[in-house]
C-alpha positions in Angstrom: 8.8 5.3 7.0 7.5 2.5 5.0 4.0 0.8 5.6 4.3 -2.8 3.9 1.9 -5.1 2.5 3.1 -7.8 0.3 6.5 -6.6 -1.0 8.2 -9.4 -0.7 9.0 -9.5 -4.5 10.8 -6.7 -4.1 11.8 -5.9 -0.8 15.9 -7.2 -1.5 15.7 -4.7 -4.8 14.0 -1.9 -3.3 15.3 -1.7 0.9 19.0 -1.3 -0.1 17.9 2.1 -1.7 17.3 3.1 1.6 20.1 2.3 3.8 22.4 3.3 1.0 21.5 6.6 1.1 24.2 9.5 1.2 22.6 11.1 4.0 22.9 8.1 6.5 21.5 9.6 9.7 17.8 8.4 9.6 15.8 5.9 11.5 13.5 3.4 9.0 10.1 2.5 10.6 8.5 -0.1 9.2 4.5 -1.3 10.3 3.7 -4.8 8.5 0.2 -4.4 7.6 -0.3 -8.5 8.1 1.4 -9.3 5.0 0.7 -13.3 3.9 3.9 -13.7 1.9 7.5 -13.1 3.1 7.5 -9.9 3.3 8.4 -10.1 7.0 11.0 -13.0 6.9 12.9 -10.3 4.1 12.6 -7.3 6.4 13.8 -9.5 9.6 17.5 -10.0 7.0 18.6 -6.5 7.2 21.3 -6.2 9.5 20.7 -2.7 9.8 20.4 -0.8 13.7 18.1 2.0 12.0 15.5 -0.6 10.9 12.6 -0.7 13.3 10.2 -3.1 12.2 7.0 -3.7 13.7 3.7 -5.4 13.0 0.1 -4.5 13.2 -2.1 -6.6 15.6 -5.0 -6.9 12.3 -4.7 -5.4 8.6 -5.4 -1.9 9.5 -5.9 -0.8 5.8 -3.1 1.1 4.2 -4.3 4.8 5.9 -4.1 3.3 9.7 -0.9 1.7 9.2 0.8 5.0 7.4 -0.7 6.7 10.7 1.4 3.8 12.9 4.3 4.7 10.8 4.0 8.6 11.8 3.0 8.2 15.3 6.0 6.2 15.7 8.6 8.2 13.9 11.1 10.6 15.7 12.8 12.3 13.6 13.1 15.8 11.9 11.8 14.9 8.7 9.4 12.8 7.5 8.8 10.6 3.9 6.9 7.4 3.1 9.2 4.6 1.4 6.8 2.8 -0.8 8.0 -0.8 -0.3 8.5 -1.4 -4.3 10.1 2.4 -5.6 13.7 2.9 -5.7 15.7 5.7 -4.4 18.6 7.7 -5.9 22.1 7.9 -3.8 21.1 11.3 -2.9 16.9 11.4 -2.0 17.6 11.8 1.5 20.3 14.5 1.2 19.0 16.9 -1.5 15.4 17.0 0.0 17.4 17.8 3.9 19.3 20.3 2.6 16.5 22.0 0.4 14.4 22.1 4.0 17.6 23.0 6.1 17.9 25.6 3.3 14.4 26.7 3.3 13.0 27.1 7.4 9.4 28.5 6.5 8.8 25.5 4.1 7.1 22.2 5.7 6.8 20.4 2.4 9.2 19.5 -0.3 8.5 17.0 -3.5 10.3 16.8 -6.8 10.3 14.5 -9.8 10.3 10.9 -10.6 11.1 8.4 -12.9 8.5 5.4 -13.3 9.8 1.5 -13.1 7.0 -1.1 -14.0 6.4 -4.4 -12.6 9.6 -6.0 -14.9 11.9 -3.2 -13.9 11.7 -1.2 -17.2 12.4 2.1 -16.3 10.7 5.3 -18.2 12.9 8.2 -17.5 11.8 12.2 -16.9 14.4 15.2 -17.3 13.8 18.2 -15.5 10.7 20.6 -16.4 12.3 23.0 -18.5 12.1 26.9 -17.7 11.7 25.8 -14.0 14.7 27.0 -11.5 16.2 24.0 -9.7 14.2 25.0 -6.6 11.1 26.8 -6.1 9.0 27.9 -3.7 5.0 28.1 -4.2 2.5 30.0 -1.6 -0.5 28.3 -1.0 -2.8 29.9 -2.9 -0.6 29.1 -6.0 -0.6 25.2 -4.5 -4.6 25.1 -4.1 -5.3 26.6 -7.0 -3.3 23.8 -8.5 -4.7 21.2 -6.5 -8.3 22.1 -7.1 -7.5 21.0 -10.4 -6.2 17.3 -9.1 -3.1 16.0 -6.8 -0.2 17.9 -9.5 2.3 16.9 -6.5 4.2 12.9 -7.0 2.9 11.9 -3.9 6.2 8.8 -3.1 8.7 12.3 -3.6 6.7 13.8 -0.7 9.0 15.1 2.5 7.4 16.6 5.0 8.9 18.2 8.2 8.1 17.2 11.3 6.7 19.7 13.2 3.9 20.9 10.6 2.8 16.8 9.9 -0.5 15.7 10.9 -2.4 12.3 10.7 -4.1 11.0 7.4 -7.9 11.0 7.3 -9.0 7.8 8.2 -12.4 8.5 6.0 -10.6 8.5 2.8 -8.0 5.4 1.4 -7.6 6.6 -2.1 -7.0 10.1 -1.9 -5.9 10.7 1.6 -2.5 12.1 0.1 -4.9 15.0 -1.7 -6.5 15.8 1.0 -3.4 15.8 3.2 -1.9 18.2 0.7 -5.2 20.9 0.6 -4.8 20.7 4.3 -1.7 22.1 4.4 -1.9 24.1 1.8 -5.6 25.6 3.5 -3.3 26.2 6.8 -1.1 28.0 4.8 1.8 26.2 4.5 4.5 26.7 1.2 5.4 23.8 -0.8 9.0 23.6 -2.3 9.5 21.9 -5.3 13.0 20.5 -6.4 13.6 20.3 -10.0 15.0 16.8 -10.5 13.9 13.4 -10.7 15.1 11.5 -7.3 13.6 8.3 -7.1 11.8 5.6 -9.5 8.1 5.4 -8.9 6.7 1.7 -9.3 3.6 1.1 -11.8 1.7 -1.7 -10.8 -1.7 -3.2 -11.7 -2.1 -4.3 -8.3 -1.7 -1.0 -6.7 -4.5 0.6 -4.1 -4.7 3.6 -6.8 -4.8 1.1 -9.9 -7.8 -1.2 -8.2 -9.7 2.5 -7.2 -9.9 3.3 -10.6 -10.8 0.5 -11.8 -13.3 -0.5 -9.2 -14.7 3.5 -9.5 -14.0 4.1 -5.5 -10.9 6.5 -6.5 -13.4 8.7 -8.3 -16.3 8.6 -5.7 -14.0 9.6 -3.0 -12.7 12.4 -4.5 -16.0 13.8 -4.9 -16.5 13.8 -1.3 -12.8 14.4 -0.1 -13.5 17.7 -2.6 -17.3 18.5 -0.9 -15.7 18.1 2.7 -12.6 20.9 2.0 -15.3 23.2 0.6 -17.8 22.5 3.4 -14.6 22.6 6.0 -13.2 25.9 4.1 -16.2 28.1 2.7 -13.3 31.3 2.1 -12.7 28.9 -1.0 -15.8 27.5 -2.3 -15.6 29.8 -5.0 -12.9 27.4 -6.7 -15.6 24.3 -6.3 -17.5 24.5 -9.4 -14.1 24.2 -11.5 -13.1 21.7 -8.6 -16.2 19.7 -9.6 -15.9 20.1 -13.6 -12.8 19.1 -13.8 -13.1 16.0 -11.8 -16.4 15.6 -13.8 -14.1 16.0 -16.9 -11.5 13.3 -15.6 -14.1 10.8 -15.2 -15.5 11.0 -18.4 -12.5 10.6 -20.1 -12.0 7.2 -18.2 -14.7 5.9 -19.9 -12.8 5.4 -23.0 -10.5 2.6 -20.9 -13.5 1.0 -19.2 -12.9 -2.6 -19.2 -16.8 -2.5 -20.2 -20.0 -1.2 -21.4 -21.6 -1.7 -17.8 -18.7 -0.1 -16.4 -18.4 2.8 -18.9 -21.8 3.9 -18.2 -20.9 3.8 -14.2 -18.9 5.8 -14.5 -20.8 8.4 -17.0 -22.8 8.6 -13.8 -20.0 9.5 -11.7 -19.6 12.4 -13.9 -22.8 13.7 -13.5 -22.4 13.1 -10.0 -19.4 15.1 -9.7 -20.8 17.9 -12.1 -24.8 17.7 -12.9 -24.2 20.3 -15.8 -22.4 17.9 -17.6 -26.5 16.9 -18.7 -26.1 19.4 -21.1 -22.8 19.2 -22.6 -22.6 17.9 -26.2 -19.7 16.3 -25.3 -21.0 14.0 -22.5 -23.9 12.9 -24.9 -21.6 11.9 -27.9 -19.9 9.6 -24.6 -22.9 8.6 -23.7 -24.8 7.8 -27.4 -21.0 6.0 -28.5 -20.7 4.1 -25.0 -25.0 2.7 -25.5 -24.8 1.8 -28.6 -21.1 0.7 -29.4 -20.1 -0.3 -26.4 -15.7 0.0 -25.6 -15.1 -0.2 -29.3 -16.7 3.2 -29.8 -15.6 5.2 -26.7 -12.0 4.0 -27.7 -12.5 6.0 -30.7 -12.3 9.1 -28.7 -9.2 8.6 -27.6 -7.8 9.3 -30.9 -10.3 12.3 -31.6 -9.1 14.8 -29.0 -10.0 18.1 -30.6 -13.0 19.4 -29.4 -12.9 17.2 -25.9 -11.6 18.0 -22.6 -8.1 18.7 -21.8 -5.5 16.8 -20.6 -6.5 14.6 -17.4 -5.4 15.3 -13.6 -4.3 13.0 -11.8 -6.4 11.5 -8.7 -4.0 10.1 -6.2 -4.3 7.5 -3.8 
């Protein structure tokens, strides 16, 4: 499924990644999201009889359209072609056969290599003391999601029968919060130890403009405050939830494209984690950010003993 906005510099790179996959028996259901460049024109060129391409009626935002693309879809298994990644040969076929395989799992995601706008590729090897295929419960997969989204959201495959609809309240995280849903109903997640696609980093994607913009980090507050209002058997993981969101935050400030934008999100923080008034850390953030500005947060970024750990990341 692939909900497209825009992708027409890429499209004739990216779409033959698809339909040359080894495993060829899948339909491709593509919702144009009112794209203004060619995007369309490029999809309309693929002689291909398991494309079907349709187009939204208005720009439904990027969670209604992936909600098109899944209310549409008839198959077995499910996955979201992001309209600018690459796929190896073999996506499609190792993720079947690890489901096939594996009857009681509804989930399945694995590793990626990263591709950025020029098509420079930054390659990953497989995480080392890991089995090539494992299987987590789903307390093992909250605890590790209370913590950020750990799972590379364009590896995703999700069967069929346990899928449900993205949140329409969230745009930036509705991938997270899919995930603690599933994981909240019990469901295990398998992971495959291999990278199987090329992930696409790109300044102009929904995640890059929510962290810039600060809406990325105010969502997850409140996707986080809903699952612990919606779950109270697990509220007794919010306070680290919070902190280490908190944490994240404040550790942004040292890219802020600004002072006014560094202290926004120093407010974030406290939003996300009040306590964080009386950590010594958040005041040497704060004092650097009011009266150096950027020039003395970025300091911090080569001073990392003594401040928080290493960042999760907040998907979109």
């Amino acid at each position: 499924m692939m909900s497209c906005y825009n992708k027409g510099g890429f499209l004739r790179e990216t779409v033959p990644s698809v339909l040359t996959q080894s495993f060829a028996d899948f339909e491709f259901v593509i919702f144009d999201n009112q794209s203004t460049d060619d995007s369309v024109a490029i999809l309309e060129g693929f002689d291909d009889p398991r494309i079907r391409l349709f187009r939204n009626s208005r720009n439904l935002g990027p969670v209604g359209s992936m909600n098109n693309c899944i209310e549409a879809a008839c198959g077995e298994y499910m996955v979201f072609f992001h309209g600018d990644d690459l796929w190896e040969p073999d996506f499609l076929q190792k993720n079947v056969e690890a489901l096939d395989r594996c009857e009681s799992v509804n989930i399945c995601h694995s590793l990626m290599h990263s591709i950025d706008e020029r098509g420079a590729k930054t390659f990953v090897s497989p995480v080392k003391g890991t089995p090539p295929y494992q299987v987590s419960g789903h307390d093992e997969v909250l605890q590790k999601l209370f913590k950020g989204s750990y799972l590379q959201t364009p590896t995703a495959v999700y069967r069929r029968k346990g899928m449900r609809y993205y949140d329409y309240r969230y745009t930036y995280v509705c991938d997270w919060d899919m995930y603690l849903q599933f994981a909240a109903s019990g469901y295990q997640f398998l992971f495959i130890n291999e990278p199987l696609m090329s992930y696409r980093i790109s300044s102009g994607s929904e995640t890059s403009i929510g962290v810039r913009g600060g809406n990325l980090i105010i969502e997850s507050y409140v996707m986080l405050k809903n699952f612990f209002t919606a779950h109270p058997d697990y509220a007794r993981w919010s306070g680290k939830a919070y902190k280490r969101l908190s944490d994240a935050t404040l550790r942004r400030t040292r890219s802020a494209d600004s002072r006014e934008q560094a202290l926004f999100l120093m407010r974030c923080a406290i939003l996300s984690y009040p306590l964080q008034l009386i950590n010594p850390v958040f005041h040497l953030y704060l004092l650097l950010g009011f009266f150096f500005g950027q020039s003395g947060l970025r300091l911090l970024k080569r001073k990392k003993r003594g401040l928080p750990g290493n960042e999760p990341r907040l998907e979109g």
